[in-house]
N, C-alpha and C positions, 0 to 999 in steps of 0.2 A: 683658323683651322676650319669653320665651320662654312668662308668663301670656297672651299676647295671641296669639302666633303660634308655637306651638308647630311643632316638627321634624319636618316628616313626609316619611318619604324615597321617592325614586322609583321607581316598581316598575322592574325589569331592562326594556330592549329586548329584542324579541327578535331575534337576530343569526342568520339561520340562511343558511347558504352549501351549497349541495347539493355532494357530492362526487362528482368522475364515474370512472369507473373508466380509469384509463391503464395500458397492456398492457404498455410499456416499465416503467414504474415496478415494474410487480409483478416483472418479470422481472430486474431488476436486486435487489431485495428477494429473490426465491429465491435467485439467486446469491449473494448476501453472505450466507443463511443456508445457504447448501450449503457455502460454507468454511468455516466454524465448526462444524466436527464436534470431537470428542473426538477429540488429537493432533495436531491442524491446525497447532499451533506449530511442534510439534517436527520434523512434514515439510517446515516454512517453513525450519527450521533447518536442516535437512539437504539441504534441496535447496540454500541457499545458500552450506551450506560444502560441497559437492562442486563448487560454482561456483568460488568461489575457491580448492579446491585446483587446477582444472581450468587459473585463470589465474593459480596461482603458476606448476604444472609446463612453464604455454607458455610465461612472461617467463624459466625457468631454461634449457628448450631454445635460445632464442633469446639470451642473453649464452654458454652452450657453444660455440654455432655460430658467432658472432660471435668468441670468441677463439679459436676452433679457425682460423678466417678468416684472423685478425690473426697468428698463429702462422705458415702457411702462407707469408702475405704476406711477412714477417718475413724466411723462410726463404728466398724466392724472391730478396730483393730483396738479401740478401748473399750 
């Protein structure tokens, strides 16, 4: 079959899609490459543990004050 009608394959389409320029896009692209400097981890990290020491040290103020409360109460109510 292939003496007869030998394989001849089809040249490519051409597929061309113009690309247009979106302003949003670029600006969202610089901002994701403005965070990725060299030690951008490490200020992710330390901004996030100064967060949560920030909401250990509120939930500890608030159970002091809370048994300082209960203490008071305690004492008022005998």
């Amino acid at each position: 079959m292939s003496v007869l009608f030998p394989k001849v394959n089809k040249p490519r389409e051409w597929d061309y899609r113009p690309i247009y320029y979106d302003q949003e896009k670029e600006a969202r692209k610089d901002k994701k490459l403005a965070r990725l400097h060299r030690g951008a981890f490490r200020e992710e990290h330390e901004k996030n543990m100064t967060e949560l020491r920030k909401k250990r040290q509120s939930r500890l103020l608030f159970w002091i004050v809370l048994l300082g409360m209960l203490i008071i109460g305690f004492y008022v109510i005998l």
